[in-house]
Each structure stands twice: as C-alpha cells, then as structure tokens.
Steps between C-alpha positions, in 0.01 A plus 500: 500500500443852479773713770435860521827688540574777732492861332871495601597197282325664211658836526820301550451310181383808339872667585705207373284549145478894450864560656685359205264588291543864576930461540445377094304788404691789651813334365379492144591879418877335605537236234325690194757740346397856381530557152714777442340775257713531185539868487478707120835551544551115511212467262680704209797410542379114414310586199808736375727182524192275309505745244917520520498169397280470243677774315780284556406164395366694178843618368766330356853573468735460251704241691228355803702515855423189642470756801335829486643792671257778583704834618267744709640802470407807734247558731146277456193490707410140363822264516457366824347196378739473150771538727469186684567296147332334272393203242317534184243310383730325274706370815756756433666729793497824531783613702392882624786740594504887615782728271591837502417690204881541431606159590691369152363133598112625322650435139677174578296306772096632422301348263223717614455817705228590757544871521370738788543872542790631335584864399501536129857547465551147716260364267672663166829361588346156590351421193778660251738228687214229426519642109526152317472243760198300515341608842120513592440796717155539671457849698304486792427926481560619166159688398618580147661201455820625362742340227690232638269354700258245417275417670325752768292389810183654581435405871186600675284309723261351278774341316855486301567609158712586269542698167773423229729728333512299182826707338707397818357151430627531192848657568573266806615158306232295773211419275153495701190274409241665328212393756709725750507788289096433408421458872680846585268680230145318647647594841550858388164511383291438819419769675 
C-alpha cells in the first residue's frame, strides 16, 4: 500500500540525514593534523648529521670506544639535530657534547671534533693540544680547509659535502676508508 507522506515528514527525515552528515564534515579539518613544514634550517641541519655520521662510521681508531664522543666546539649553524644524540649504523652511540675551545677535557674525552667558527688563534691552540692523539675533526666553515682538520663540510641547499685534507688524515692516528676519501673527490667534482 502506497502512503504519500506529508512534505513535513520528508523535510523532517531529510534533517535527521544531512544534519550529521554536515556535523562530520565540518569536523573533519579537527581530527586531520597539519603537517608541519620542515624548514631549510631543519632540512640542513638533518643532512649535516647524515653526512656526520657517515664520516664517522668510516674511521677507525686505534683503540674503538665502545662509545663515541663527538665534542662540538664553538658556534655552528647545523648542530641542532647532532645535538640531540645519536646511533650509527653499526648500533654504536654517539654521545654529542658542546666544549669550549679551551676546555682541557677535548684531548682526553673526544674521539672526534665537530668544529664551528673559531678565530684562528682558538683554532691554532686547539689542534697543537690535539698534536698526537687520534681525533677526527670535521669543520663545519673552514673554506681552505686548514691543517688539522679533516674533514670540511660544504653545506648548501642542494646538498652536504665534504672535502678531505688527506695530510691531516694522515697526521691524525684515525685511519679513514678509502671509499670516503674517493666519494669526497667525485663530490668535489660536480659542479
């Protein structure tokens, strides 16, 4: 038996269907989360501790820590993210520390060295303490790439190198894979 229904019941029906309907929708924007740009700040900073640690897992000391200690010593631009610790591939930690360029602790307690801007005396005096002990140092500005250091970044925001100063390789008592010093030179290369 067909029952036609008054134009009230249907707009009444109508209600109870599009009313939750529309509560749903115009909650949506509540539930789903904004992603959060990364900025290039944040964006640098990552690939300078990728490439941190790969220069790391690539050198060996002359007695392996069971712990590495990374010092970072003076002001950096891209340590935020090193900062916050770390774990090589191998499954080793990286325990990440801030120093003062004077602070007699560098020769006994860092097995490595991420350097930031530091006058050249600071720098001088640094690394004629270091004379002798097996310490990787990586320089986050060092356009020359001066003795004692050996490894400098090249940060821009296509990407993260680095370039090798092979006689500080040689001088520092940490010997360094030879596909790191191989990758440095194709790096070099591209324009």
């Amino acid at each position: 038996m067909d029952v036609a229904a008054s134009s009230s019941e249907q707009r009444c029906r109508g209600w109870h269907f599009w009313l939750p309907l529309c509560l749903f929708l115009m909650s949506t924007p509540c539930f789903a989360q904004p992603e959060t740009p990364i900025s290039l700040a944040d964006q640098r900073a990552k690939a300078v501790t990728q490439v941190v640690l790969g220069i790391l897992s690539y050198a060996r000391w002359p007695v392996e820590p069971a712990e590495l200690h990374l010092c970072v010593v003076g002001p950096t631009e891209y340590t935020d993210d090193l900062l916050k610790g770390a774990t090589q591939s191998t499954g080793r930690p990286v325990q990440v520390r801030r120093l003062l360029a004077n602070n007699p602790a560098i020769v006994s307690d860092c097995n490595a060295l991420y350097l930031g801007k530091l006058t050249d005396d600071e720098r001088s005096t640094l690394f004629q303490r270091l004379n002798g002990q097996p310490v990787l140092s990586i320089s986050e500005r060092d356009d020359r790439c001066t003795v004692g250091t050996l490894f400098c970044l090249r940060v821009s925001d296509e990407q993260v190198s680095f370039e090798v100063n092979l006689d500080s390789v040689a001088r520092s008592g940490v010997r360094i894979h030879p596909s790191v010093l191989q990758l440095s030179r194709r790096r070099a290369a591209q324009p």
